[in-house]
C-alpha positions, 0 to 999 in steps of 0.5 A: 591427426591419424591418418588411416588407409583408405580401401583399396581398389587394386585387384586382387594380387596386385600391390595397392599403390595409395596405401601410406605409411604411417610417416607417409613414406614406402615402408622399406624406406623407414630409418631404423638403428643399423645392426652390427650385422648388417655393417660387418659386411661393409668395413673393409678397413685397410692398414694404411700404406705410405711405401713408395711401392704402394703408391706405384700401384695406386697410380693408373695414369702415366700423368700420375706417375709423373706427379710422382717423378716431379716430387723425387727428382730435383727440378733440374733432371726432371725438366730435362725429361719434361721440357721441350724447346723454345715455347714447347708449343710441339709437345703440347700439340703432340699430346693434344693431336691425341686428345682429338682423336674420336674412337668409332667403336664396333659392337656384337663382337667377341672381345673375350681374348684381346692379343696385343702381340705383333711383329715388328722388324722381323720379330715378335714384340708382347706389346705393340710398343717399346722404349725409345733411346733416351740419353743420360738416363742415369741422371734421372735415376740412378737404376737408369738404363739398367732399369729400362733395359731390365723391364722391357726383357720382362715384357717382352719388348724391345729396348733402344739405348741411346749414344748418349747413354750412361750404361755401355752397350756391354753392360745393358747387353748383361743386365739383359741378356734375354731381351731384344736390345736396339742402339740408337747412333748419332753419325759422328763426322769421325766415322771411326768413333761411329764404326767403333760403336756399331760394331760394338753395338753387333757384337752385343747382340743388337739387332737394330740399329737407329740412327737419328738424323734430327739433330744436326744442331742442338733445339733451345731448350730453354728449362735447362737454360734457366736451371743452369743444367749440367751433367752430372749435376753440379753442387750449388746452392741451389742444388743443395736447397733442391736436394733437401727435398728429395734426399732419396735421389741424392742418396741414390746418385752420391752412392753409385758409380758418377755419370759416364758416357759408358758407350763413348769411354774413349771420349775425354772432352767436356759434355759440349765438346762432346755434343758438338761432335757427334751433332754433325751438321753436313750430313747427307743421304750419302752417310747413310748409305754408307751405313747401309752398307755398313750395318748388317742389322735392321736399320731404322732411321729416326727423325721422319718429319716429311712423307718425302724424307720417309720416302728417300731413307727407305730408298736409301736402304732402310727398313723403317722409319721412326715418325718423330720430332724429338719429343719436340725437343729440336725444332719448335712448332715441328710437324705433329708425328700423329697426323703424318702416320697416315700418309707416310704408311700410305707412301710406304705400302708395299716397301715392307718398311715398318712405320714407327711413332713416337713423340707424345704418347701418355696412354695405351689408347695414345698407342691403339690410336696410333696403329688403328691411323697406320702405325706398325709399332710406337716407342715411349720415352717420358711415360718410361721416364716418368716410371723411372723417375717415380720408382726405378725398376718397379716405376718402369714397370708400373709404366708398362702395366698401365698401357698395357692395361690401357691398350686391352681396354680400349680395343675390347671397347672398339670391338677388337681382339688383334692389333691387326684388326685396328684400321683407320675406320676405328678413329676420326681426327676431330677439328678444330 
């Protein structure tokens, strides 16, 4: 039956609402044949890109990169990076105290610059984070200590490398020569090795010194026990079967120079030899007081745990303290470094230490949630070797871009335009 329109009642120049269609729809809405014309516009057909330099850009997330790094690297290196001691219950508390964080964002302001920019130790730093000491870096992918140093002088942050690194100070210092670079130190009960590698260390230009004072013994890190890890890898036929997967690493590894302790080239025990060594038990507040005096840098102690002992090593003579738990790789169920940023800054008010975070941090609003807390700064040591691990130098890189992004994101979203501006009316630790 055909249905005609009925006579509308609307006024006039007003659209009647009961007029039908012949199909009893809007007429805007009846299906036709779409024109070539209209689809042109619409077909942005890509050539599709399988290079490894075309993933790194497609990643946006440091976990992405990391799914990335757990398909190129051996099992063995990338749980060395991934793992943590025992049951790992601190790492996951570390990343979850993150994810429990509510932002209270303010509205009406002028984000149109957001500055990420800040001092940190006397010096400005592009980005309110650098890398922290890794040790056997190498191991991970070949470009290493090299690549980190390297991106960290693009961005203009600073680069920390580790005692147990397997580029020397000399040689970072070279591949970088315009960059800030710090050295991490473990305090030998030889103080001659020690002194060696501090003078060392200042001779190369470092300006900050780290010591690390949370491993008087080795945590239980039990991924490494399963994967009967051993540096440099070892051939079996595990590693072998392991390494017909990721052909790139053991290419990369077999070609270049063999994992050294470049930094200790004067050592010639076995690797446990070594880290039973340099893991010096007996040490005390009296050792670092001796470095005090002996180092003429910044120096920054690593390993805070307790508001008391972030307390003691700023009396003793440091100008700041690093707020970690090893990445939780030492003491299993440690303090979570989050929740002590609050009351350490709040014990150091006034002493000019500068309080640094590290230990958990997988985005940039991990890092904005960490200053807006109290943090002055924070360092990234898995997210920079996920990057790695995911693509050398371009995969640290990427790491960089993707908190930096991150961070210029998130504080437009909280109202600000300055790391200064971030205080702890901007977060709410949720509980539990």
């Amino acid at each position: 039956m055909t249905q005609t329109a009925q006579p509308s009642s609307a006024p006039s120049g007003e659209v009647p609402t009961n007029v039908p269609t012949a199909v009893g729809r809007p007429a805007a809405l009846k299906r036709r044949v779409p024109k070539y014309s209209d689809l042109a516009p619409l077909m942005k057909f890509k050539k599709p890109e399988f290079s490894n330099s075309a993933k790194l850009l497609r990643a946006s997330t440091i976990w992405e990169l990391r799914d990335m790094a757990k398909r190129r690297t051996p099992q063995a290196p990338f749980d060395y990076t991934d793992g943590a001691a025992e049951a790992e219950i601190t790492l996951r508390r570390a990343r979850q105290a993150f994810q429990d964080i509510e932002f209270r964002p303010g509205i009406l302001r002028d984000i149109s610059g957001v500055d990420l920019s800040m001092a940190i130790l006397g010096k400005q730093s592009r980005l309110p984070f650098g890398i922290a000491p890794t040790g056997f870096t190498r191991m991970m992918q070949s470009e290493g200590e090299y690549a980190g140093s390297q991106a960290a002088e693009a961005a203009g942050i600073p680069y920390t490398l580790s005692t147990m690194g397997t580029a020397s100070i000399e040689d970072v210092a070279a591949a970088a020569p315009n960059g800030r670079n710090w050295f991490q130190l473990y305090l030998w009960t030889d103080r001659d090795r020690s002194l060696e590698l501090i003078e060392r260390a200042a001779r190369a230009g470092n300006d900050t010194l780290m010591v690390t004072v949370d491993t008087a013994v080795a945590g239980a890190r039990l991924r490494d026990v399963r994967n009967g890890m051993t540096i440099p890898p070892a051939l079996t036929v595990k590693t072998v079967l392991d390494a017909s997967y990721r052909p790139a690493w053991w290419f990369n590894f077999l070609t270049h120079e063999p994992l050294t302790f470049a930094s200790l080239s004067l050592y010639t025990g076995t690797v446990a030899d070594l880290i039973n060594s340099m893991f010096d038990p007996t040490l005390t507040f009296d050792d670092l007081d001796w470095l005090r005096e002996t180092w003429k840098g910044k120096l920054v102690v690593k390993g805070i745990q307790t508001v008391e002992d972030a307390r003691k090593v700023v009396d003793h003579g440091a100008d700041g303290v690093v707020i970690s738990n090893h990445g939780g790789r030492q003491l299993d169920r440690a303090p979570i470094p989050l929740h002590l940023v609050p009351e350490v800054a709040a014990a150091l008010k006034g002493s000019n230490a500068a309080v640094i975070l590290d230990t958990g941090i997988m985005s940039g609003a991990d890092i904005v949630a960490a200053l807006a807390l109290g943090a002055d700064f924070t360092l990234i040591g898995r997210a920079y070797l996920y990057g790695l691990m995911a693509g050398g130098r371009a995969g640290v890189d990427r790491t960089i871009q993707i908190l930096e992004k991150d961070m210029a994101r998130t504080m437009a979203l909280l109202g600000v335009t300055k790391v200064s501006e971030l205080n702890p009316d901007h977060v709410r630790l949720l509980q539990h």
